[in-house]
C-alpha positions as CSV (number, residue, x, y, z in Angstrom):
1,X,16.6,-11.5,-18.5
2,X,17.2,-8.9,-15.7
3,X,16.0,-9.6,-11.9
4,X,13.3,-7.3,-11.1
5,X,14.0,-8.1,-7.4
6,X,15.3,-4.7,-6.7
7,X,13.0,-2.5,-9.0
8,X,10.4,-4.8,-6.5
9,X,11.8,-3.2,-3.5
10,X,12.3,-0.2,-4.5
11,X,8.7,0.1,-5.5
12,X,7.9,-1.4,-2.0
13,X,9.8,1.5,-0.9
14,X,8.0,4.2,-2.2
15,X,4.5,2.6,-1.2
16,X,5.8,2.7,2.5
17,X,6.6,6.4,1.8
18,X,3.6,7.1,0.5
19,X,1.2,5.2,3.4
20,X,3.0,6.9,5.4
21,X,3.0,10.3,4.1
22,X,-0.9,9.4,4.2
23,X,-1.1,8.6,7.9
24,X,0.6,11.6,8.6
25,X,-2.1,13.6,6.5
26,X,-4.8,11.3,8.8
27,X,-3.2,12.6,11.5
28,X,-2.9,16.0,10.9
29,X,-7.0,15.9,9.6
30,X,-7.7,14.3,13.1
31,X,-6.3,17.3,14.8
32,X,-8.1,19.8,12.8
33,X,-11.7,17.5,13.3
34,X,-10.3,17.6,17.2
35,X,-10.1,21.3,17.4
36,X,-12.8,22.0,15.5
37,X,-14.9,19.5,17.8
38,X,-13.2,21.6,20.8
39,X,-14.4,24.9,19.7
40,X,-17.8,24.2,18.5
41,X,-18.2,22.5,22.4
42,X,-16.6,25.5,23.7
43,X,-19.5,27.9,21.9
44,X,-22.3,25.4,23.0
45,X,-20.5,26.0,26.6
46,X,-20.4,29.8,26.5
47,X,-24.5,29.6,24.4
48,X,-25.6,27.6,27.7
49,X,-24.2,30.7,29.9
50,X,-25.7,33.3,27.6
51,X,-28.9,32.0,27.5
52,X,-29.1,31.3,31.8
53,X,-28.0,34.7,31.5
54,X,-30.0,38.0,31.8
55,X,-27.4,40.4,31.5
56,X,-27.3,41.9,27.8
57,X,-23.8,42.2,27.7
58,X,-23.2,38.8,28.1
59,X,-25.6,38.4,25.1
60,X,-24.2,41.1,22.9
61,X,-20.4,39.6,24.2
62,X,-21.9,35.7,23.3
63,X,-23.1,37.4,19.7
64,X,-19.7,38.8,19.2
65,X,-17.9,35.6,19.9
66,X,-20.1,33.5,18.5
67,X,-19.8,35.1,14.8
68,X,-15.9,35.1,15.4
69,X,-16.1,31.2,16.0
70,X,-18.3,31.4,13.0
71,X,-15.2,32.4,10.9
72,X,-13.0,30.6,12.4
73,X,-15.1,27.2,11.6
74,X,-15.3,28.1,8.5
75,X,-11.3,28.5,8.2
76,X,-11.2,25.1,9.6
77,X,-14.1,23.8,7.4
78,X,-11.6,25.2,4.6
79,X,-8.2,23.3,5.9
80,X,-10.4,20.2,6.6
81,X,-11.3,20.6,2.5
82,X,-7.8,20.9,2.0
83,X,-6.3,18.2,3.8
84,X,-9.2,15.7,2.4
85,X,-8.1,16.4,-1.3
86,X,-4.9,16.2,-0.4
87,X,-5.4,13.0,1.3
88,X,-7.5,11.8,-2.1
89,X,-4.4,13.1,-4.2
90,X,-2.3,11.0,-2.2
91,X,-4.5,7.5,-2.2
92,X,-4.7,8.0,-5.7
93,X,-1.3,8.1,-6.1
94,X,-0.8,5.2,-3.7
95,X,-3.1,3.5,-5.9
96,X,-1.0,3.8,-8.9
97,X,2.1,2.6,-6.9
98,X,0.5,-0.3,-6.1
99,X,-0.9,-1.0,-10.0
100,X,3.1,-0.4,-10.6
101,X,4.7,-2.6,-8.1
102,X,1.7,-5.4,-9.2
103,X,2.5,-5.4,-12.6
104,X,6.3,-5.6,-11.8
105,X,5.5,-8.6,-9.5
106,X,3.5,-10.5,-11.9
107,X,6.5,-10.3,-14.5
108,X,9.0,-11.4,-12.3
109,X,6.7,-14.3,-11.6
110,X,6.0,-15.2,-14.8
111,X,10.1,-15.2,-15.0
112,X,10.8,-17.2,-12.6
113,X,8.0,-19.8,-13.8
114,X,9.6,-19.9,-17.4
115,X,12.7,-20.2,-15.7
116,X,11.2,-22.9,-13.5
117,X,9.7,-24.9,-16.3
118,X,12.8,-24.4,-18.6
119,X,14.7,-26.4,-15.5
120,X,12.6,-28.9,-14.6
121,X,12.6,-29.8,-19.0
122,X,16.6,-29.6,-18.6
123,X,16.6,-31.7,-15.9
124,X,14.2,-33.9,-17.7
125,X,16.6,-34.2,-20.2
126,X,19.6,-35.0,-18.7
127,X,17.7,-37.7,-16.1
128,X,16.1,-39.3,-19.9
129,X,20.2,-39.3,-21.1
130,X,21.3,-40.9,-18.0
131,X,18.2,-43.3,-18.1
132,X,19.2,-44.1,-21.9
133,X,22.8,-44.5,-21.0
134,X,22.1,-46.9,-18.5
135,X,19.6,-48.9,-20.9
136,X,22.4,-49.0,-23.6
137,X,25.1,-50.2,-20.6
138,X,23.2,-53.0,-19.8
139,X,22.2,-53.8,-23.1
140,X,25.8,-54.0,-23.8
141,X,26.3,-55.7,-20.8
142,X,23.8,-58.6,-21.9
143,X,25.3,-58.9,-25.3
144,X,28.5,-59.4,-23.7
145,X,27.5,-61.9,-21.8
146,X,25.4,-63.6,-24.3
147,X,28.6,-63.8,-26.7
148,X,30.4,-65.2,-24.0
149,X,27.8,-68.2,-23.5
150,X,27.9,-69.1,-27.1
């Protein structure tokens, strides 16, 4: 019966990879939210000055910019789709792992517990031998003694 101790670990292993490969992916999405957050505050910024503003180039400038931020939110909007699936790829995958390193757990326990129960009914054993030897010891022991009364 092989130790699954190190298949165990090693599984371990590759969960800690993978939660941190996700946390990495987290990270990376929370700079692309915070960027995208920067740059739709920085248009709201610039639409505040455009509309205090009576100049029409600032207008026609603001409609300019504004459909270039357009595009680039929705290039952002893109790698934010992007990251979350992979980020759902990888819990998925993490998920599995875990099934994995579960079912590897639950075998070695069920191992050990034979293994535990198969010792504690060798040990039984051996303490009902020594238990029997004794019995017969002093039964020999008092028929000794009662042939030496008679």
């Amino acid at each position: 019966m092989a130790n699954l101790d190190p298949l165990i670990r090693f599984q371990k292993y590759k969960m800690d990879e993978k939660q941190r490969f996700i946390a990495r992916l987290f990270a990376e999405a929370e700079n692309i939210y915070n960027h995208k957050k920067r740059m739709l505050d920085e248009v709201a910024a610039e639409r505040t000055f455009a509309d205090r503003s009576m100049d029409p180039w600032v207008i026609t400038g603001f409609l300019g910019y504004q459909g270039l931020m357009k595009k680039r939110v929705a290039l952002i909007n893109k790698e934010i789709e992007r990251i979350e699936a992979r980020i759902a790829i990888a819990q998925d995958d993490l998920r599995d792992e875990f099934i994995e390193l579960k079912k590897f757990e639950i075998v070695q326990r069920r191992r050990l517990e034979r293994e535990r129960k198969r010792l504690e009914k060798l040990e039984a054993q051996m303490f009902d031998a020594i238990a029997i030897e004794g019995f017969r010891r002093r039964l020999a022991e008092e028929g000794l003694k009662v042939l030496e009364t008679v």
